[in-house]
C-alpha positions in Angstrom: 24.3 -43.8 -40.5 27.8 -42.1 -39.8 26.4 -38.8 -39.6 24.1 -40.0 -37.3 26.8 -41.6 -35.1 29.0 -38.2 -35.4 26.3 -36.6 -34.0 25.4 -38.8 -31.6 29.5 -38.5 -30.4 29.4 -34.8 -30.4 26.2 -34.4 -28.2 28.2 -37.0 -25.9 31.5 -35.1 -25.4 29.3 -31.6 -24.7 27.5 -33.3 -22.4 30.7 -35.0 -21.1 32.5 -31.5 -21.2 29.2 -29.4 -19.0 29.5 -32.5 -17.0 33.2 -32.0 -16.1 33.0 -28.1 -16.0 29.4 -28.2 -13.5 31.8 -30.6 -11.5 34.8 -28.1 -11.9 32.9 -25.2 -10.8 31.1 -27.2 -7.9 34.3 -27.9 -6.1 36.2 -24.5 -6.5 32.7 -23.1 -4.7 32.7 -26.0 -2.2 36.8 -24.8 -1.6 35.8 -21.3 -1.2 33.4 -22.5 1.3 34.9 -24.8 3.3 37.6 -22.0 3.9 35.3 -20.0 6.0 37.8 -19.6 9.1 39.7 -16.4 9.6 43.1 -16.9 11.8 43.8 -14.9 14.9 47.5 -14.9 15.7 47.5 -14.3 19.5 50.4 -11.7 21.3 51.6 -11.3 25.0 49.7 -8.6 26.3 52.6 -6.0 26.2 53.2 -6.5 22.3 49.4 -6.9 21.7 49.2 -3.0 23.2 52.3 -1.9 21.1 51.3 -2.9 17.7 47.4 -1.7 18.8 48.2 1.8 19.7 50.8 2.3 16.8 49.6 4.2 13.6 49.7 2.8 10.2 53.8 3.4 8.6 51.1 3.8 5.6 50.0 7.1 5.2 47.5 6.4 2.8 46.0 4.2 5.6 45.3 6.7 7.9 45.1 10.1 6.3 44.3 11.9 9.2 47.6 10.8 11.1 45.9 10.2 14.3 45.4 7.0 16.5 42.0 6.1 15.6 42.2 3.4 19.0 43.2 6.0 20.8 39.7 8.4 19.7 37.5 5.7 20.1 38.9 4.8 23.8 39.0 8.7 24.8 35.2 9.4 23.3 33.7 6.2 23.2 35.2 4.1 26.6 37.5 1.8 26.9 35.1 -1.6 27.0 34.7 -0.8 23.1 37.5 -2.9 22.7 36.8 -5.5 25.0 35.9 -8.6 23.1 38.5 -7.3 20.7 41.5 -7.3 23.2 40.3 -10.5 24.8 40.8 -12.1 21.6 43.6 -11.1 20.3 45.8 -11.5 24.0 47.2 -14.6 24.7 46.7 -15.7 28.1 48.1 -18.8 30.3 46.9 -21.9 28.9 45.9 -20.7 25.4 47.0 -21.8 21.9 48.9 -19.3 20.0 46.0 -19.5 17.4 42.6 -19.7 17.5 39.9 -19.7 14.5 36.9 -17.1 14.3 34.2 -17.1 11.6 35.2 -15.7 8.2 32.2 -14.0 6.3 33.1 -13.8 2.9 32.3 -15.0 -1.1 28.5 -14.4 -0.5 27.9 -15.4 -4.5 29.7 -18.6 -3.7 27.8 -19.5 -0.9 24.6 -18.1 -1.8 24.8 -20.6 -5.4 25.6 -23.9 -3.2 22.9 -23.3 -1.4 21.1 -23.8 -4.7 20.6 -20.0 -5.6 21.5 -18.3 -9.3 24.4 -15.1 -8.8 24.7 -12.3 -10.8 27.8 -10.1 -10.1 29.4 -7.1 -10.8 32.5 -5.6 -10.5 33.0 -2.0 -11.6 36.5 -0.8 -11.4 36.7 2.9 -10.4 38.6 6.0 -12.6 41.8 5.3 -14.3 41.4 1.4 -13.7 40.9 -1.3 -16.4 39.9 -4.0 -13.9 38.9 -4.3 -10.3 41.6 -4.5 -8.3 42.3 -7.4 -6.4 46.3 -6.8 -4.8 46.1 -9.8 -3.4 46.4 -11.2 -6.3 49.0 -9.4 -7.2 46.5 -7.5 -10.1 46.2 -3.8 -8.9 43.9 -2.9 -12.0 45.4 -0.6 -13.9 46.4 -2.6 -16.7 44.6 -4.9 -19.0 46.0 -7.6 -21.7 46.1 -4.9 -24.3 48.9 -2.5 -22.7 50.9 -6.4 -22.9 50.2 -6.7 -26.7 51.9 -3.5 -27.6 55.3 -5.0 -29.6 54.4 -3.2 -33.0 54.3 0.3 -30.9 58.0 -0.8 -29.4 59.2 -2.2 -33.1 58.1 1.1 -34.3 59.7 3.5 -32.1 63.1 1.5 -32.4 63.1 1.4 -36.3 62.7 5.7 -35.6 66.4 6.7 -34.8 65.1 10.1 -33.4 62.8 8.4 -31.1 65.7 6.1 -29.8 65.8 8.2 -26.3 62.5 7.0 -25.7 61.5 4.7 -22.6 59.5 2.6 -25.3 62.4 1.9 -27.4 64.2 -1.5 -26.2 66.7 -4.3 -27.6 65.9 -7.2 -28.8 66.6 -8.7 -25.5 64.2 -6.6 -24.0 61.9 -7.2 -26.0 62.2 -11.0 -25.9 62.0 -10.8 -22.3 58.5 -8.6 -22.4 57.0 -11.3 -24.4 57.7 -13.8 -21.7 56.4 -11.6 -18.9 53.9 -10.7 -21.4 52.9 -13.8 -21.1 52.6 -14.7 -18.0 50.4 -11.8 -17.3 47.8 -12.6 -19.6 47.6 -15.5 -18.2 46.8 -14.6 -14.7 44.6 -12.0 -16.1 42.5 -14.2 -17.6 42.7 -16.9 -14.7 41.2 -14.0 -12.4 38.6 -12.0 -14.7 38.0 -13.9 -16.8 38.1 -14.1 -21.0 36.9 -11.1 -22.9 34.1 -10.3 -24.1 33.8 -8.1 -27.1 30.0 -7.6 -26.5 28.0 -5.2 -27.9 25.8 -2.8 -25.7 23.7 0.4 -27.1 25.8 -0.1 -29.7 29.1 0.5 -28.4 31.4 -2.7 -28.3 33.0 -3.2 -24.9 36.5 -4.3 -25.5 37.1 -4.0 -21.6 34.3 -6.5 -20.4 35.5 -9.4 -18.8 32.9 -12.0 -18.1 33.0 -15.7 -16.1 30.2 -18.6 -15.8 29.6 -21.7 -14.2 26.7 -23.8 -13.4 27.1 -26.4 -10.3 25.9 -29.7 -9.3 22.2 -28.1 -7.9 21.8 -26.8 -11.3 22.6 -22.9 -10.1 24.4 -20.7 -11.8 26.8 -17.9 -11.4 27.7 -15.0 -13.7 30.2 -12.3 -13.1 30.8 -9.3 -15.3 34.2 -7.6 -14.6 34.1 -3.4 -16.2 36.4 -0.9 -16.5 36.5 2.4 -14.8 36.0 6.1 -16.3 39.0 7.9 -17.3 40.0 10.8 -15.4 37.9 12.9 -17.5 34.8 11.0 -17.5 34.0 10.9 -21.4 33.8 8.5 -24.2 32.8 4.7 -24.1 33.6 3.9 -20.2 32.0 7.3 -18.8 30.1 6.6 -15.5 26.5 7.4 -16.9 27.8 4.7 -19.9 29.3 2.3 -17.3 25.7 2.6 -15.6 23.8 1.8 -19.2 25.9 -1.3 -19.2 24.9 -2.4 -15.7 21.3 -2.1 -16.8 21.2 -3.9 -20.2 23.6 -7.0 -19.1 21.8 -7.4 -15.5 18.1 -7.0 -17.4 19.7 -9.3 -20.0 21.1 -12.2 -18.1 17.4 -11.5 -15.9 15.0 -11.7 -18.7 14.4 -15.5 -19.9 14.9 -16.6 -16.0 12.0 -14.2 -14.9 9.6 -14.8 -18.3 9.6 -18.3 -17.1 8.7 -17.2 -13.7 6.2 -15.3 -14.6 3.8 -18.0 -15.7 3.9 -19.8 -12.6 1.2 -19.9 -10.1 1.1 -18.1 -7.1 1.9 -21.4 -4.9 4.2 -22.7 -7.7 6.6 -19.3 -7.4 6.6 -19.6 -3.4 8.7 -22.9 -3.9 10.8 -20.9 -6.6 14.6 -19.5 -5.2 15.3 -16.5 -5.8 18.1 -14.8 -7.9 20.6 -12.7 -6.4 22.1 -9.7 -8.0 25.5 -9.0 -6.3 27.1 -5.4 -7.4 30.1 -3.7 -6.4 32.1 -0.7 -7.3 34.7 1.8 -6.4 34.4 6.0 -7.2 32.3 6.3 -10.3 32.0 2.8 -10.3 30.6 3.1 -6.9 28.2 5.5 -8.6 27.1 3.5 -11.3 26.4 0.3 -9.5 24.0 2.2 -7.3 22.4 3.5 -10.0 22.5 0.5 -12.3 20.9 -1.5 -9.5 17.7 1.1 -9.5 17.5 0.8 -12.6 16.8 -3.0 -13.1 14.7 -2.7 -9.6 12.5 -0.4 -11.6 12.8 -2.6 -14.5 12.1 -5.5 -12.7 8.6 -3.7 -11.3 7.2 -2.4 -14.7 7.8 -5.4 -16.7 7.3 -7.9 -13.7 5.9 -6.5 -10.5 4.9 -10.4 -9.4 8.7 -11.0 -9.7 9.9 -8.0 -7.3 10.3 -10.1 -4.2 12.0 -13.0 -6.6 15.3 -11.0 -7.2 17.4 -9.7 -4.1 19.8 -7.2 -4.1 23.2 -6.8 -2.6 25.2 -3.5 -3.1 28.8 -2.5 -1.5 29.8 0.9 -2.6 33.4 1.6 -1.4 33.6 5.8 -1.5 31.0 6.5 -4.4 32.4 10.1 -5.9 31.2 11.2 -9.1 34.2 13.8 -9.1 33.5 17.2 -10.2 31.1 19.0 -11.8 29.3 15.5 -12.3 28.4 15.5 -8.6 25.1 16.3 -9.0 21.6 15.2 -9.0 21.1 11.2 -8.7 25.0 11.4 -8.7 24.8 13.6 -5.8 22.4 11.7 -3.9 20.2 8.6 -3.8 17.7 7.4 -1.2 17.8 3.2 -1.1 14.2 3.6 1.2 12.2 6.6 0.8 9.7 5.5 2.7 6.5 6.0 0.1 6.6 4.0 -3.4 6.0 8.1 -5.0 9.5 9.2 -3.7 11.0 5.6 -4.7 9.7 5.9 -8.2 10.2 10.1 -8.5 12.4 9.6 -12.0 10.9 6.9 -14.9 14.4 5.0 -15.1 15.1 4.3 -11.3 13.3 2.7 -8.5 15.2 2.9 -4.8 16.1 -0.7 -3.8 14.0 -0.4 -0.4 14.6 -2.1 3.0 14.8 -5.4 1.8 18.3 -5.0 0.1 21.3 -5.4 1.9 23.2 -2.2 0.9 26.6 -1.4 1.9 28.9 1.9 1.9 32.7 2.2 2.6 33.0 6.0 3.4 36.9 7.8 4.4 35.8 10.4 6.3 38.8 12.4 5.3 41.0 11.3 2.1 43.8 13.0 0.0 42.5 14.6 -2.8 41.8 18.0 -1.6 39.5 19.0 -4.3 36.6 17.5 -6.9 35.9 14.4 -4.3 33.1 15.2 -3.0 30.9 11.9 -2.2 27.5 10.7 -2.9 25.3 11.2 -0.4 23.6 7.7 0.1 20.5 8.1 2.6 19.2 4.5 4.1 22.4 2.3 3.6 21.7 -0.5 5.8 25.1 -0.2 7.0 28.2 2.1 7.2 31.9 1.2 7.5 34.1 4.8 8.1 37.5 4.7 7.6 40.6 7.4 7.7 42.4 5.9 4.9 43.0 6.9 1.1 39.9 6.8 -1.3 40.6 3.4 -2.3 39.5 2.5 1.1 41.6 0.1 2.0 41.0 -1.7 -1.9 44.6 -1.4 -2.5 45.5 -3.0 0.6 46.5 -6.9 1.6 46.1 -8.9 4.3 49.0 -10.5 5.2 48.5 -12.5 8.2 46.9 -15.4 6.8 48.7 -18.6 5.5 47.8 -16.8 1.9 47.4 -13.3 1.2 43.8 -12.0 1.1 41.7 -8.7 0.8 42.0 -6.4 3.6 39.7 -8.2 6.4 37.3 -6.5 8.9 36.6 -7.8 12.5 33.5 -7.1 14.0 31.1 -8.2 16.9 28.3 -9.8 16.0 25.8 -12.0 18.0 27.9 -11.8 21.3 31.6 -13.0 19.2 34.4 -11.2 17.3 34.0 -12.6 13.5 35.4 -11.7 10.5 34.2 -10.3 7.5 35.7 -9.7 4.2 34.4 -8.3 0.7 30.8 -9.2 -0.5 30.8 -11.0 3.2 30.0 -7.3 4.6 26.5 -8.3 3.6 26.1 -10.7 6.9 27.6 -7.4 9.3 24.8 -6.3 11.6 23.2 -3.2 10.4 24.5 -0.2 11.8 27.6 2.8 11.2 31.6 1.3 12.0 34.3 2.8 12.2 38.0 0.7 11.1 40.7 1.4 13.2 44.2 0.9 12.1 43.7 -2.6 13.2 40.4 -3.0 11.2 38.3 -3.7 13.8 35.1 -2.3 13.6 33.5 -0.4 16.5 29.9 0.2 16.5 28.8 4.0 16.5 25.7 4.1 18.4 24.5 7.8 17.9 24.9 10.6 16.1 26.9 12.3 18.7 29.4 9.7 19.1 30.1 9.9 15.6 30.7 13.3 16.6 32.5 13.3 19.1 34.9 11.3 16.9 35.1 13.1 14.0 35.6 16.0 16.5 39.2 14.1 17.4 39.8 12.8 14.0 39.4 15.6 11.7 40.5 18.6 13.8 42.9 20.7 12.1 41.5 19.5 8.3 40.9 22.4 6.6 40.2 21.2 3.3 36.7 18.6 2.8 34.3 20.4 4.6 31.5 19.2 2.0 32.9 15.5 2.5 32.6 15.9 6.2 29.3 17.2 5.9 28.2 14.5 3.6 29.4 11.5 5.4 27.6 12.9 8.7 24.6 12.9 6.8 24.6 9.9 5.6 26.1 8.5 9.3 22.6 10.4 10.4 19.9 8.8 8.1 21.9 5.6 8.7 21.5 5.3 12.5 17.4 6.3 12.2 17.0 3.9 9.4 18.0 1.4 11.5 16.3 2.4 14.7 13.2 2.1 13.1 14.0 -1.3 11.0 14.6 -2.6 14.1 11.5 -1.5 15.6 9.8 -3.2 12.7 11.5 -6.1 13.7 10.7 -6.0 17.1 7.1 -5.5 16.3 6.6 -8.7 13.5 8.1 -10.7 16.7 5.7 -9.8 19.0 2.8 -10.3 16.4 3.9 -13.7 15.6 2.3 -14.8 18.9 -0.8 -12.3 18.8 -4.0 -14.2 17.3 -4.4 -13.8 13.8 -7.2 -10.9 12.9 -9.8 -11.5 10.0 -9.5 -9.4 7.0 -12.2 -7.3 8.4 -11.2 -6.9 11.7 -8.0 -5.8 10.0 -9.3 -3.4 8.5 -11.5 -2.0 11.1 -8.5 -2.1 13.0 -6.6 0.0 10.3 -9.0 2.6 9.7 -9.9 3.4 13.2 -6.0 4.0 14.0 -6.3 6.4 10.5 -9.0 8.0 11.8 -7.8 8.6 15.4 -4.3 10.1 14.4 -6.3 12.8 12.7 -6.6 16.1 14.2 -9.5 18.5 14.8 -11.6 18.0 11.5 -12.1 21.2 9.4 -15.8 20.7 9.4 -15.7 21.0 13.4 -14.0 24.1 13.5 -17.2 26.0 14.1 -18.8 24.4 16.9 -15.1 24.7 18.3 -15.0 28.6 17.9 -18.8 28.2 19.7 -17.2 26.0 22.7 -14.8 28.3 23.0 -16.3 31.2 23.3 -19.3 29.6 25.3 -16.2 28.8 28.1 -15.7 32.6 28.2 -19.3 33.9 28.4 -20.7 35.5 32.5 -23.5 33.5 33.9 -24.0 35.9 36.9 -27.6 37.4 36.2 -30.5 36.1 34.1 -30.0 37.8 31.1 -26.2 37.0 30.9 -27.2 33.4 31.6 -30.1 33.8 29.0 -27.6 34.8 25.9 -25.1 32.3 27.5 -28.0 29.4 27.0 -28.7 30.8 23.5 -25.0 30.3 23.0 -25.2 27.3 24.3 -27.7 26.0 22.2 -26.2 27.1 18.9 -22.9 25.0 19.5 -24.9 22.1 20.2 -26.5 22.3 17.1 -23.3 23.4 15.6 -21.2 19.9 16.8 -24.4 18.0 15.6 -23.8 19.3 11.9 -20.0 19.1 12.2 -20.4 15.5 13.6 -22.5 14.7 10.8 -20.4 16.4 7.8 -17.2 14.2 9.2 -19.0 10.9 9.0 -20.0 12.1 5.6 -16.2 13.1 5.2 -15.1 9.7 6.0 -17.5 7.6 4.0 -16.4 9.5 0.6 -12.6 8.6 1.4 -11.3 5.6 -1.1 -11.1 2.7 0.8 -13.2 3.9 3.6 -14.6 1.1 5.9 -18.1 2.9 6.5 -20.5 2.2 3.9 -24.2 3.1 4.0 -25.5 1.2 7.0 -22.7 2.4 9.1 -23.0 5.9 8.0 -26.7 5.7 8.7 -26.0 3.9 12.3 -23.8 6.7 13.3 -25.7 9.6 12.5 -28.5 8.0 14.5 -25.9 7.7 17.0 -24.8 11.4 16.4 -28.6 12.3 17.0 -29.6 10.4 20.0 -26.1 11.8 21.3 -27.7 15.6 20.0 -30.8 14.4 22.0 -30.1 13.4 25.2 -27.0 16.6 25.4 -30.1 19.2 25.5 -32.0 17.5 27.6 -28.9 17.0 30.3 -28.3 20.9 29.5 -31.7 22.1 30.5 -33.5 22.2 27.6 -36.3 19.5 28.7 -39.7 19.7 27.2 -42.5 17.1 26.5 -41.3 16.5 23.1 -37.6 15.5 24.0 -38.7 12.6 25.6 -40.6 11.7 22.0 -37.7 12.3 19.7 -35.2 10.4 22.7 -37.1 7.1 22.0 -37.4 8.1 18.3 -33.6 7.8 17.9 -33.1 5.0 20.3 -35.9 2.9 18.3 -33.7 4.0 15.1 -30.3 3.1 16.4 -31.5 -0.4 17.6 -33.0 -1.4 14.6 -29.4 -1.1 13.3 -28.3 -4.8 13.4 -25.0 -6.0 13.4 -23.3 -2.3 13.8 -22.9 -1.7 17.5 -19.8 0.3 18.1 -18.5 1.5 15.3 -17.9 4.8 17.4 -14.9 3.3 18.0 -13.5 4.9 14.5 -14.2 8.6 15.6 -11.6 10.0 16.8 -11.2 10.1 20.9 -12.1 14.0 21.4 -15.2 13.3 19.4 -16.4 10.3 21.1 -16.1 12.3 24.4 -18.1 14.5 22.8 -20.6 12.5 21.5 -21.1 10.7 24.9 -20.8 13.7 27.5 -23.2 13.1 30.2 -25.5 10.8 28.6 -24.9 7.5 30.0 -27.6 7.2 32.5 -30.1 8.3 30.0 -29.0 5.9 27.7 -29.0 3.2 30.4 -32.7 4.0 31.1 -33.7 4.2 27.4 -32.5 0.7 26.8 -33.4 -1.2 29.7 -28.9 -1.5 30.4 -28.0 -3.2 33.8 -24.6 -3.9 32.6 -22.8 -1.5 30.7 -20.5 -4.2 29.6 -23.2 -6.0 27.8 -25.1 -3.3 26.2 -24.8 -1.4 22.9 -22.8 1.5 24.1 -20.7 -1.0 25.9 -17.7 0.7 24.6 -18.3 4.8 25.4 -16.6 4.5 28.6 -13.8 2.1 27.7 -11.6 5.3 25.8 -8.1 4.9 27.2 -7.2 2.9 24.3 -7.3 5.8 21.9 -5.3 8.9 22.0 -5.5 10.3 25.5 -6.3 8.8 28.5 -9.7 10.4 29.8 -11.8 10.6 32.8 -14.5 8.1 32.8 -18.1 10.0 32.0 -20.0 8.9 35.2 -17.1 10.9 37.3 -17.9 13.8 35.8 -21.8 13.8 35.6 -21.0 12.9 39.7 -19.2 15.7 40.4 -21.7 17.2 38.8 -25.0 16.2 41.0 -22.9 18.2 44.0 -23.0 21.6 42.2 -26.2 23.6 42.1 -27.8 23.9 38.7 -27.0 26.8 37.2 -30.5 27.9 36.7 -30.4 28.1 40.3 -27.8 29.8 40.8 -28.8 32.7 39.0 -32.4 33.2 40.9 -30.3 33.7 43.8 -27.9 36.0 42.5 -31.1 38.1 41.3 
């Protein structure tokens, strides 16, 4: 009975203590939340334009040493900074504050609205933790530089190594202790406890990891990892940091999505999905890229139901492998290809396509000379461009809040100045920025503003050229990709009030525009050699126009059989929408066609008239196929009707064209090229003299 009590007590206080920390958790996210206003301290109009045409006293701010204001006024125009300059100039009658919209702690606010968070934070080279200086934690140490007494003791127990830096009194050393303290401490308030887990083997002593579940029931994970060494070897190396990524992300990912994938289809459409939030600086820019393709192609070979059910989020701030490492996926990766063969071209990694909200922090021109090279990241859905150090602004605080934050961003965005910080760069419009001194970010609508820019901005550099060259490329495939998302976008609007098709008029619909983008089929290239020569050939005496008639006689026959072998060509095509009975309806249509052509070229005889009604008895028993000619292509269906439609209205008995089974051979405008109606032609053609004619009266 008293074990069964104790037990009943323990279960009681665990549940007592996930109670208190889901609570705990819930209203530091609610805090973060709530706190989504960003402070604009407003100037007198003369101050406002001192402090906004002065350059950074930082150097490592603005590299370049030019007034990045002053470029974007001089290239761009002036009214770039309107909304900007309205804001921030205090006019008669307004407050001296005024609150914009922050954007910022997406994992926070994606998990209150009910959603799990998995985040990492990958520190770059030489760093043992991501830094966050507003916290007053650059990053480059960890708890274990703190922990070092037995190191001191020793050095000041060896009288030769006295002169050292590391050998201290006992005051000093009692006074380390206390700030050693302290620091562990903070460290551990910020990233996090360690984790001595094992990965592949190795055991990561520099892993920081933090959890919390809140009151929906969602939770949050966030790995904190330490950067390469300079030399990029041993346990932290980038393509290790990488291997991490993937086996913690897939890990934390696997018994979420094995219960998934049991559910019904209707079941997983009520199912929220999980978002994977990574960010990194240098190599650990490089391995969060990579990490994310890798558990995208994880994620589709083990659960390709699931793909939709996990969404990416990816900031890389200046991604440099460094070195002779800068090459291949280090060198360059592609987050939407375009085909599912160039997003899966390597087994381990899958590109993370248009549906992730990816993110890169480039500086266009920073101070290491050499070795710094970028990766070259084709499709970001946005680009922010800066002139600062390659910590990009990382190593920088924002002081004019109430409490010091990360370096915030202002940009436009539906019509009003907001501001966005961090993982909050996810909610920017899509699009290339560049940050002034200021950090507001200006739009860079084409590739030739960027360079006009980078024309002010980085004249006289004479070291970087590769940089340069790399961030222009990625500016380029940046500004397309977004063209023609939004062009996609523009299109599922419009077709959100067009009736809905049936699958098979979808996929009538689909095949003809196939078929129609094609170009001259191979198996008509005869008949066009024929045509072409046939244009070419004198008609001036009999036998000229005897041998031009024979000519003339073989092309027909030659566009017949070419006709024919491309229907043939396009029922053998996987997928195609012509089976049998719609092959067999347009050959019949391909012959009639054949037919009535010789006879409106001269080549009448009593049989014609025999094998005309033939084929018109064989098309109309074709039920339920009129006008699949729409699926040739538009030079062929010219082709296929020239100068028959009066025969064809006489054959069937057709008053109305728009009611009869050819109903669509004149209605062509809708495919590639606009043509001339047939009945124009066949007019003009009544007023000329047969060419029979004509040659009995040159003779």
């Amino acid at each position: 009975m008293g074990n069964e009590l104790t037990k009943q007590n323990k279960v009681q206080e665990q549940v007592q203590v996930q109670t208190q920390e889901q609570v705990q958790a819930s209203t530091e996210q609610k805090l973060r939340i709530m706190n989504d206003q960003y402070m604009i301290r407003k100037m007198d109009e003369t101050q406002y334009n001192i402090q906004a045409g002065k350059i950074s006293a930082d150097s490592n701010q603005n590299i370049v040493r030019k007034n990045v204001r002053d470029a974007i006024i001089n290239n761009l125009g002036r009214d770039r900074y309107d909304a900007f300059d309205g804001l921030k100039i205090k006019r008669a009658g307004d407050a001296e504050n005024e609150n914009i919209v922050l954007h910022h702690a997406m994992g926070s606010k994606l998990n209150m609205e009910g959603e799990d968070v998995i985040e990492f934070n990958m520190a770059g080279s030489g760093y043992r933790n991501f830094t966050l200086m507003h916290k007053g934690v650059k990053g480059t140490r960890s708890k274990d530089d703190y922990n070092d007494e037995k190191k001191a003791e020793w050095y000041n127990k060896n009288k030769f190594l006295t002169w050292t830096k590391i050998c201290k009194t006992e005051s000093q050393i009692e006074e380390d202790n206390v700030k050693r303290s302290e620091t562990n401490k903070k460290i551990e308030e910020i990233y996090g406890q360690k984790v001595d887990q094992k990965v592949k083997g190795k055991t990561l002593n520099h892993l920081r990891k933090t959890e919390s579940v809140n009151s929906k029931q969602a939770t949050k994970t966030r790995f904190y990892m330490r950067g390469p060494n300079a030399a990029n070897i041993g346990k932290y190396s980038e393509d290790n940091l990488e291997e991490y990524i993937f086996e913690l992300g897939t890990k934390t990912l696997k018994n979420k999505l094995d219960s998934w994938e049991w559910l019904e289809d209707e079941e997983l459409k009520e199912v929220k999905p999980v978002n994977l939030i990574i960010q990194g600086h240098s190599r650990g820019a490089i391995a969060s890229g990579l990490g994310a393709m890798r558990i995208k192609r994880w994620i589709s070979d083990k659960y390709p139901r699931l793909l939709n059910k996990v969404k990416f989020q990816l900031i890389q701030y200046d991604p440099v492998a460094g070195g002779i490492e800068n090459f291949g996926f280090n060198a360059k990766i592609d987050h939407a290809p375009g085909r599912e063969k160039d997003a899966k071209k390597d087994s381990r990694y899958m590109s993370l396509g248009e549906e992730a909200d990816t993110t890169v922090v480039y500086s266009m021109h920073q101070q290491h000379e050499q070795f710094f090279t970028p990766q070259y990241v084709k499709n970001a859905k946005r680009l922010i461009l800066t002139v600062t150090s390659h910590a990009v602004n990382l190593d920088k605080v924002d002081q004019t809040q109430d409490k010091p934050t990360r370096v915030t961003y202002l940009a436009e965005k539906g019509g009003k100045v907001e501001a966005f910080r961090s993982t909050g760069l996810a909610e920017l419009d899509g699009g290339v920025y560049i940050a002034d001194d200021q950090n507001n970010l200006i739009k860079i609508n084409s590739l030739e503003e960027y360079d006009a820019l980078a024309k002010t901005l980085l004249k006289d550099t004479k070291t970087q050229a590769a940089r340069h060259e790399v961030v222009r490329k990625a500016v380029a495939s940046c500004l397309a990709g977004n063209e023609v998302r939004s062009l996609k976008e523009k299109k599922a609007r419009e077709a959100v009030n067009k009736p809905v098709k049936t699958k098979e008029e979808q996929e009538r619909e689909n095949f003809r525009k196939e078929i129609n983008s094609l170009l001259t089929p191979e198996k008509m290239k005869n008949a066009e050699k024929l045509k072409a020569n046939l244009d070419q050939m004198p008609r001036s005496t009999t036998k000229q126009y005897n041998a031009y008639m024979k000519q003339k006689e073989k092309y027909l026959a030659a566009k017949k059989s070419g006709m024919i072998n491309y229907v043939n060509h396009l029922c053998k095509q996987k997928g195609s929408y012509l089976n049998d009975d719609r092959k067999k309806y347009l050959n019949y249509l391909i012959n009639l066609s054949y037919q009535l052509e010789k006879d409106n070229e001269g080549f009448h005889n009593d049989a014609r008239d025999k094998k005309i009604r033939d084929a018109a008895k064989q098309l109309r028993a074709c039920v339920g196929t009129e006008n699949l000619d729409v699926f040739l292509p538009a030079y062929l269906k010219k082709e296929l009707y020239l100068g028959s439609e009066e025969k064809v209205k006489a054959y069937f008995g057709i008053t109305d064209k728009k009611k009869g089974l050819f109903e669509s051979f004149t209605d062509i405008e809708e495919l590639n090229a606009p043509q001339e109606p047939v009945v124009k032609e066949e007019k003009a053609a009544e007023k000329e003299p047969a060419v029979e004619e004509k040659a009995e009266k040159v003779e």
